[in-house]
N, C-alpha and C positions, 0 to 999 in steps of 0.2 A: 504494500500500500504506500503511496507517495505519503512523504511526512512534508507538512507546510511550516514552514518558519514564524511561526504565531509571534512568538517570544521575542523573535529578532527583530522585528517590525512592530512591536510594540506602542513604542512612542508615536506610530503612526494613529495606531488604535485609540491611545490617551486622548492627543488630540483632538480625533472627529466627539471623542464623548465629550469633552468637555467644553466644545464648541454648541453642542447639540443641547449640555445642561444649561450651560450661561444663557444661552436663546429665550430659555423661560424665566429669568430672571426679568430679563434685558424686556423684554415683552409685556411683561405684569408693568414695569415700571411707567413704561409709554402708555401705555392705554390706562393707568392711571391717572398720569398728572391729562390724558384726553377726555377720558372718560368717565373718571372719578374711581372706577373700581379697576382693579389688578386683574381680576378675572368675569366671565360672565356667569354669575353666580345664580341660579335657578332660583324658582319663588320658594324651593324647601328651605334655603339659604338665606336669601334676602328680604323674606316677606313680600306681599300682594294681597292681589283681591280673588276673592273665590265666589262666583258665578254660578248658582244653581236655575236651571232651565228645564221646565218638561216639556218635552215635545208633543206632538201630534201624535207619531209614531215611534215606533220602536226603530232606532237607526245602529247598526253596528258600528264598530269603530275606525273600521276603513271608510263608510260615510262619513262619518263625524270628520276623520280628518279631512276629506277631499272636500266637501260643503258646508262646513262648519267654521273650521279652524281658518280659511281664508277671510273671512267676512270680519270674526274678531280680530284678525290681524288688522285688517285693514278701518277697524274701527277705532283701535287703539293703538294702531303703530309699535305693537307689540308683535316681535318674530318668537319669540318663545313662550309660546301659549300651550299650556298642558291641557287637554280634556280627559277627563275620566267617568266612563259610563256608569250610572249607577243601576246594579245587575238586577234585572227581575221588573225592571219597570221603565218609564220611559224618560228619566231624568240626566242630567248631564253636568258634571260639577265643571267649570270651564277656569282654568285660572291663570291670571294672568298677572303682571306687574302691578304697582298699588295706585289705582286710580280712582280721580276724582270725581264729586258727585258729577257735574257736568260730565264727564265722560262715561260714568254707570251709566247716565239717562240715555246715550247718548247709544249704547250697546243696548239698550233694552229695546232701543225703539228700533235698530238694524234686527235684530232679532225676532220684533212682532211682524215686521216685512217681508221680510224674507222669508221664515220660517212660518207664518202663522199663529203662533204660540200667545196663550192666553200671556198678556202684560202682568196678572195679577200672581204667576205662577212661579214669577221671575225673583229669585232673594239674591242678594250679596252678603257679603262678611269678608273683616280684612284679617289675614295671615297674619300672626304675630311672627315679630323680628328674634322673640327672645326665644323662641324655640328654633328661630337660624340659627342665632349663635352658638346656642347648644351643641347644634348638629354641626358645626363647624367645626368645635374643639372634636367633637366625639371621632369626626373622622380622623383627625390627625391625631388622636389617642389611639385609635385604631390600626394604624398603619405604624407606628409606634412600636405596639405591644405583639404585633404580626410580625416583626424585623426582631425584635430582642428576643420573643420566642424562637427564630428563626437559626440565628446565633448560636441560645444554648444548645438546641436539639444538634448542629454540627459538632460543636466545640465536643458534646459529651460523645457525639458516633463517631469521628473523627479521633479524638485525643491529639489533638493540634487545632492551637487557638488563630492558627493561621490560614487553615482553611476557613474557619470560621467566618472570620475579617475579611477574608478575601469575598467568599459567599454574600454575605450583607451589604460589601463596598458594591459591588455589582448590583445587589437590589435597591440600595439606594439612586444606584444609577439609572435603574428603569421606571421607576416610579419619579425621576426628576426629570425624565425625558417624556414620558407621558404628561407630566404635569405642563413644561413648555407646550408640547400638543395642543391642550386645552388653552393656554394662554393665546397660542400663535393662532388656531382656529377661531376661537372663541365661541366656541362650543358649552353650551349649558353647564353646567357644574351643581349636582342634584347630589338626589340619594343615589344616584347609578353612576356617580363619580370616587362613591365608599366602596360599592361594588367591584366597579373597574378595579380601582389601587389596590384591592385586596384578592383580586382573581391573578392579578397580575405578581401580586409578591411570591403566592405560593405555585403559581405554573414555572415561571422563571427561574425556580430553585432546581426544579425535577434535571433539566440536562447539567446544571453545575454540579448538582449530586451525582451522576455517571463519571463526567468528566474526573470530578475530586477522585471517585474510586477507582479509575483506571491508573490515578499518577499514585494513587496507594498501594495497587496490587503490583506496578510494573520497580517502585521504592522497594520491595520484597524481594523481587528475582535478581536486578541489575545491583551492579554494583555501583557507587558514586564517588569519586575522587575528587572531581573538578567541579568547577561552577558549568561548564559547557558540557559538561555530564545530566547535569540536574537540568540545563536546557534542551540539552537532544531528548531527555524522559519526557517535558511537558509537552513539546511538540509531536512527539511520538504520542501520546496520550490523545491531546488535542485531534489529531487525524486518525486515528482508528476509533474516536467516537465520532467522527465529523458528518458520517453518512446517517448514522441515527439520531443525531441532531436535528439535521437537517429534514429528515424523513417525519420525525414527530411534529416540530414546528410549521411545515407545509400541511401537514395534515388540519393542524388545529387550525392555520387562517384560512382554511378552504371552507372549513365549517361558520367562523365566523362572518367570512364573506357572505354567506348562503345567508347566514341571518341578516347583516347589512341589507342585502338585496330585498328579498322574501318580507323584514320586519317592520312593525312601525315605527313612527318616527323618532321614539324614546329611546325604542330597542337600536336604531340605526347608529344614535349619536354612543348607546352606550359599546356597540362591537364596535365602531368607525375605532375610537379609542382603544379599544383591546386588539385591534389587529397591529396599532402603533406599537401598542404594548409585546406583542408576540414577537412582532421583529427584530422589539428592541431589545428583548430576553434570550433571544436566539445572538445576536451578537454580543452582549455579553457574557454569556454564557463561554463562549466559542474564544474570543478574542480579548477579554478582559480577565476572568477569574484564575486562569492557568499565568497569564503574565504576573497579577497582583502578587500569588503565589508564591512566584520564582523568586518574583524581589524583598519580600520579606523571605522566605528560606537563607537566599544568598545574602543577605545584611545584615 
């Protein structure tokens, strides 16, 4: 099997990641001092207004989006409008950013036109902020206590704190390069942004965990003198898991794609982001966790 010079080329690696991490930095910051906010932060985050509407009829949720959700965008100039069908009957919670009474009136009355819909039928109510913020810390406690579990469960299967470090240095990597994602698109940031960062911590460990235990079985047989000893084992390692790698991570974005394509719009933005995430697990995994290794081992 050809062995590829991971190791050797390393610094090449470094750089595209940390070019890749600073981006989301660099991006929160701009669409701040433009925008007001770092990120675009969904109404589970920022609080809104929550829209109850029964219709006429019973409309599924692929209607809702194609003749529904159009109408309230363009009645509030809101692009990220959630509806959620309320099951067994013909109601529809529609919610949107926090708008004013002139603009409720103003959705009530596009909605008795269009739609037909008794005016008497129609309530709002505004989202509280303090249950965003909650959910704001909780996610990043979440993501948090996913990575320092992550840590020990190595450190203790491993017996080297170096694998560990390495493992974590990498997931910190994909979850900082998804998070630019989200900044640079400016893609909603909801409950399915906890989801994302947390689907994404524990897939992206599975081929670093292969990788780790081939440079631990191949530590066993070879012998190691030199520092380009310990280099030809990683790369060695590195490419004879490289086809399984490869073969697992094209698997899983082939599925996600299917859901992108296939799903609605919530679902869309949350695989859009997990296939970022897939790719970006697959290269570290592949070109970051074997180098980090080397360099702690050899220092």
């Amino acid at each position: 099997r050809k062995v590829f010079n991971v190791v050797g080329k390393r610094k090449v690696f470094f750089i595209i990641s940390i070019i890749l991490i600073l981006s989301g930095p660099v991006a929160m910051a701009i669409h701040h001092n433009v925008d007001g906010t770092a990120l675009n932060y969904a109404l589970d985050f920022s609080g809104g207004t929550a829209t109850t509407v029964t219709f006429n009829e019973d409309m599924d949720i692929k209607q809702i989006d194609s003749e529904v959700t159009p109408v309230v965008e363009e009645v509030t100039g809101d692009k990220n409008v959630q509806p959620t069908k309320v099951q067994g009957t013909n109601q529809v919670v529609i919610k949107t950013r926090s708008l004013n009474q002139s603009e409720r009136e103003a959705l009530q009355s596009a909605l008795v036109e269009k739609f037909g819909v008794d005016d008497s039928t129609i309530s709002t109510e505004s989202i509280s902020s303090t249950v965003s913020s909650e959910m704001r810390r909780d996610a990043v406690v979440a993501v948090i206590v996913a990575t320092l579990c992550m840590l020990a469960y190595i450190w203790f299967r491993f017996k080297d704190v170096r694998f560990a470090s390495s493992a974590v240095l990498a997931l910190l990597h994909d979850v900082m390069v998804v998070l630019a994602f989200y900044a640079l698109s400016r893609i909603s940031v909801g409950n399915t942004f906890i989801a994302c960062m947390l689907t994404i911590v524990g897939y992206s460990i599975n081929a670093t965990i292969v990788i780790f235990d081939r440079i631990r079985e191949n530590l066993k047989l070879q012998t190691i003198r030199t520092r380009d000893d310990i280099k030809a084992l990683v790369n060695q390692s590195i490419s004879s898991t490289l086809v399984r790698t490869i073969n697992t991570s094209l698997t899983t974005f082939v599925m996600v794609l299917a859901l992108f394509i296939c799903g609605v719009s919530s679902l869309r933005e949350f695989a859009l982001a997990l296939m970022v995430g897939v790719i970006g697990g697959a290269f570290s995994s592949v070109f970051l966790t074997g180098p980090l290794w080397y360099m702690m081992k050899t220092r």
